[in-house]
C-alpha beads as a LAMMPS data file, in Angstrom:
LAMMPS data file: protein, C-alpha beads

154 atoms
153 bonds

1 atom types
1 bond types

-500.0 500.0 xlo xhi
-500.0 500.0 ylo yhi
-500.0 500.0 zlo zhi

Masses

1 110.0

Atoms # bond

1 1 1 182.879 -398.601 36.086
2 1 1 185.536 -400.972 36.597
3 1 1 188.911 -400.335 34.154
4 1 1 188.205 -403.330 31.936
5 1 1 184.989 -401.592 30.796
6 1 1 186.651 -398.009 30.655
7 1 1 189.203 -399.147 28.494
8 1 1 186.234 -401.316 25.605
9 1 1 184.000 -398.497 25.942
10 1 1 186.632 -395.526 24.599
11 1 1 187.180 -397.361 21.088
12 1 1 183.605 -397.603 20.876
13 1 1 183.383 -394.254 21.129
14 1 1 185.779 -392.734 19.249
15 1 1 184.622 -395.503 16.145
16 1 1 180.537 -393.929 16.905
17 1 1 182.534 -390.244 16.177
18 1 1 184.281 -390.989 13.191
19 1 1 180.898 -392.867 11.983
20 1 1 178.975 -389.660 12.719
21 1 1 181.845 -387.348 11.103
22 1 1 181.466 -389.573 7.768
23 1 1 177.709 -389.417 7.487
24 1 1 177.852 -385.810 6.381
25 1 1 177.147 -386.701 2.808
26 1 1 178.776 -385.911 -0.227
27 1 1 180.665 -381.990 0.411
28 1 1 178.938 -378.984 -0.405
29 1 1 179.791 -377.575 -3.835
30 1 1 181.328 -373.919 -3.840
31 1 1 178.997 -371.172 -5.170
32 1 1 179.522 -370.079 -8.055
33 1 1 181.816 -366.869 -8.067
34 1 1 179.460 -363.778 -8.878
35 1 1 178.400 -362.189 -12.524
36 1 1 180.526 -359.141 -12.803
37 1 1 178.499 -356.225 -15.098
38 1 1 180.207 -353.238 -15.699
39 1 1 177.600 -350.338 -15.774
40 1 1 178.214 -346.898 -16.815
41 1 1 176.216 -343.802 -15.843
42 1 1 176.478 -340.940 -17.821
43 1 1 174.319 -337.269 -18.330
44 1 1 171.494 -339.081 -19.443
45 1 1 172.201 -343.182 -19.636
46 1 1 172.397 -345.958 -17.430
47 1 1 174.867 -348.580 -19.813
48 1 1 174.895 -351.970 -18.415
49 1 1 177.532 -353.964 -20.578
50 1 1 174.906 -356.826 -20.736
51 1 1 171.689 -356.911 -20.452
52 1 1 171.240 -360.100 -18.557
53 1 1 173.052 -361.967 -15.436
54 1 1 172.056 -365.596 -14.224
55 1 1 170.336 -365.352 -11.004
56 1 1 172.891 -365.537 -8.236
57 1 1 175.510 -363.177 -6.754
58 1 1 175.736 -359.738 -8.973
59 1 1 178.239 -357.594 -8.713
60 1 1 177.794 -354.156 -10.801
61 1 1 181.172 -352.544 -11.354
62 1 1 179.445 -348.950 -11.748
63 1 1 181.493 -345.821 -13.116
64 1 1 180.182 -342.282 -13.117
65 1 1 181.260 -340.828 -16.254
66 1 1 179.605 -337.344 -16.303
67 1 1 180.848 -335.437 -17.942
68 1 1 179.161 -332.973 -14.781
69 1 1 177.129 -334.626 -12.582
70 1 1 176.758 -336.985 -9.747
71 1 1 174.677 -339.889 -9.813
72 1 1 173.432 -342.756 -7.982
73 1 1 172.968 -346.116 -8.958
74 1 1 169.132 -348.398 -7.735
75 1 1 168.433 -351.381 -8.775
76 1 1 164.661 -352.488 -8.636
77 1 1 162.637 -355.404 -9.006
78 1 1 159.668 -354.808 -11.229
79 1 1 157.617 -356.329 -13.917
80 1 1 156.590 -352.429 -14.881
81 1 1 157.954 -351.283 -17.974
82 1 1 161.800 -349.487 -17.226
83 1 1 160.557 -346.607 -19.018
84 1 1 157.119 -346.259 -16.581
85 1 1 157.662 -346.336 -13.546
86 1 1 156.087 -344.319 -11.062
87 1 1 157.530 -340.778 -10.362
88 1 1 156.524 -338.127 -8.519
89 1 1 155.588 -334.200 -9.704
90 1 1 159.206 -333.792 -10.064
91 1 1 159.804 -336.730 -12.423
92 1 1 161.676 -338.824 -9.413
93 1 1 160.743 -342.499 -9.170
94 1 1 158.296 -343.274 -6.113
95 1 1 160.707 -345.955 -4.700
96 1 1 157.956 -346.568 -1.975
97 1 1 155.202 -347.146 -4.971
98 1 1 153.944 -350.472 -5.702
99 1 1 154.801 -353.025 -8.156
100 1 1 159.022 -352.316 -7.476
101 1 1 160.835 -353.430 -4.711
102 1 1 164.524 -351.562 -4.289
103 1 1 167.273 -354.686 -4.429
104 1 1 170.373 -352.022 -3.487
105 1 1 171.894 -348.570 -4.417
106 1 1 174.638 -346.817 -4.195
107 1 1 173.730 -342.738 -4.021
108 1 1 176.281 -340.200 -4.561
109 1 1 178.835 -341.412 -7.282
110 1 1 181.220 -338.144 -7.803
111 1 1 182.509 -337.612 -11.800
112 1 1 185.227 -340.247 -12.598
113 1 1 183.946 -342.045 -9.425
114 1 1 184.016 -346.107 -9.324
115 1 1 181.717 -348.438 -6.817
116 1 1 180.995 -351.767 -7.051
117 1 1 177.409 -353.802 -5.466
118 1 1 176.883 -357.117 -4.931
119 1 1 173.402 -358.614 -4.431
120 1 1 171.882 -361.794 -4.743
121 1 1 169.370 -361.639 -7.480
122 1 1 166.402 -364.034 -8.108
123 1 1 165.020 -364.524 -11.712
124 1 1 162.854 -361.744 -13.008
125 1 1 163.127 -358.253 -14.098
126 1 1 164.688 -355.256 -12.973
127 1 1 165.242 -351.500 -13.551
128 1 1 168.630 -349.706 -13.244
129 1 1 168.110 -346.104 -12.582
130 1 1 169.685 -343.068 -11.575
131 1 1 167.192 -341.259 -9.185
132 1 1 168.466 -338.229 -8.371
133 1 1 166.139 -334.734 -8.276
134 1 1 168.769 -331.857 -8.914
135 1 1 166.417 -328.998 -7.261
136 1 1 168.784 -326.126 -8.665
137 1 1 168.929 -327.792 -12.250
138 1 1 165.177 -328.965 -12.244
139 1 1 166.479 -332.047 -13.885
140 1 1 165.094 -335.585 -12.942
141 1 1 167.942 -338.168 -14.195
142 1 1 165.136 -340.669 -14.291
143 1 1 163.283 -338.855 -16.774
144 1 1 166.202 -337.451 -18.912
145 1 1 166.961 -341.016 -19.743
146 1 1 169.042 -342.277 -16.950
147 1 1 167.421 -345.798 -17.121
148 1 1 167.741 -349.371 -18.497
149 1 1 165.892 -352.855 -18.233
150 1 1 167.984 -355.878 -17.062
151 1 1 166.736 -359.444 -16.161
152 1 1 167.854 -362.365 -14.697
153 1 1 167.255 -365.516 -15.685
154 1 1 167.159 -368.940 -13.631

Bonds

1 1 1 2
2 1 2 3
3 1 3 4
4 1 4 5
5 1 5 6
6 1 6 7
7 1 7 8
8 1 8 9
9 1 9 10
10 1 10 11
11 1 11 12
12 1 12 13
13 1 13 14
14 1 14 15
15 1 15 16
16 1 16 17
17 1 17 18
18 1 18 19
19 1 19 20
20 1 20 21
21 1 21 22
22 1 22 23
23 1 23 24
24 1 24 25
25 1 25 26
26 1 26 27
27 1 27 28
28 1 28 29
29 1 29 30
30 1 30 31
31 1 31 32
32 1 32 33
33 1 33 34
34 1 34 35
35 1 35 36
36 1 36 37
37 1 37 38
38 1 38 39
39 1 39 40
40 1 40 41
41 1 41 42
42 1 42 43
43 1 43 44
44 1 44 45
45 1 45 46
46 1 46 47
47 1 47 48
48 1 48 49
49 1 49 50
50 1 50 51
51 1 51 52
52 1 52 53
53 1 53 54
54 1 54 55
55 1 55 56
56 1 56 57
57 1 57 58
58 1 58 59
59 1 59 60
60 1 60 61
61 1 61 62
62 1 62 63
63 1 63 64
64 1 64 65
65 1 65 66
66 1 66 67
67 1 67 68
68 1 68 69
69 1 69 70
70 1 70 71
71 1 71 72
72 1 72 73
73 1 73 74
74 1 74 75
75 1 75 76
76 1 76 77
77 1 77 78
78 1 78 79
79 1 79 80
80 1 80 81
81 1 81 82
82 1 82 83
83 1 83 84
84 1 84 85
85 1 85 86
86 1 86 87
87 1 87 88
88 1 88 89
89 1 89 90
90 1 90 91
91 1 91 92
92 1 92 93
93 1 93 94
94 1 94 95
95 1 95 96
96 1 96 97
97 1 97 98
98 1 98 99
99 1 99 100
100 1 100 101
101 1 101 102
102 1 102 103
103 1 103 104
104 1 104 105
105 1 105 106
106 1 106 107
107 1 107 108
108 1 108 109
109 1 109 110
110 1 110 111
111 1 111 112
112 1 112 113
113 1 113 114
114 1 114 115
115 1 115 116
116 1 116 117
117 1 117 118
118 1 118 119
119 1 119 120
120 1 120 121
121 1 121 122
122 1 122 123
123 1 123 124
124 1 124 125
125 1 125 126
126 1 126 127
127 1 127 128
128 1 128 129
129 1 129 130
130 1 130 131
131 1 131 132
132 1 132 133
133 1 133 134
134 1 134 135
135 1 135 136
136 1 136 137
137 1 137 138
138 1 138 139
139 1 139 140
140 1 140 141
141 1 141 142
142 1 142 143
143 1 143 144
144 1 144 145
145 1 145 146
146 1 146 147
147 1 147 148
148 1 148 149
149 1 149 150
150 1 150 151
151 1 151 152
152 1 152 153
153 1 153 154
């Protein structure tokens, strides 16, 4: 290519780049910063400080208050009733049952203990529970209570 051409054909380029960087379309929004609920777990209550999140990025803010025990914290997606879920002979929740899928847990929250989880929920219904079997206790937290319904809504 002779220099005459090599010199036409670089502005041409360089306008085709700038053309192509412009036809982007408009910028993409931000997403919108996550639903903080505070849940508290407690010998024998799961207390969400709402009962309802738009669907999106959660982030439970979870707090083991005790006064004794540790807990965990699952959160399920289920159109079953919070308070019939399947359990087992001890009174556990089958988390491999049908009907619930598990979104996200954290196990193992000592007494005075803080977490936090984030997921990113889709409209419909869910079940926070504490799952834990205590084997020298005999106590199920699922079945003492440690439970409560929470939806999210488009």
């Amino acid at each position: 290519m002779n220099r005459t051409r090599a010199l036409l054909v670089i502005p041409c380029i360089a306008a085709v780049a700038l053309v192509i960087a412009g036809c982007g379309g408009p910028a993409a929004s931000p997403s919108p910063a996550a639903t903080s609920i505070d849940v508290t777990l407690q010998e024998w209550a799961v207390v969400p400080s709402a009962a309802t999140a738009p669907a999106g990025q959660v982030t439970f803010v979870i707090t083991n208050d005790g006064p004794a025990d540790i807990h965990e914290f699952v959160v399920m997606k289920t159109d079953l009733s919070v308070h019939e879920l399947p359990v087992d002979a001890n009174g556990k929740v089958d988390e491999a049952a049908g009907g619930m899928e598990v979104e996200g847990e954290v196990e193992d929250i000592p007494v005075g203990g803080s977490e936090n989880l984030t997921l990113n929920l889709d409209a419909g219904n869910y079940a926070l529970i504490c799952n834990i079997y205590d084997e020298d206790e005999g106590e199920a937290h699922y079945t003492m209570g440690m439970r409560a319904a929470f939806s999210v809504t488009q």
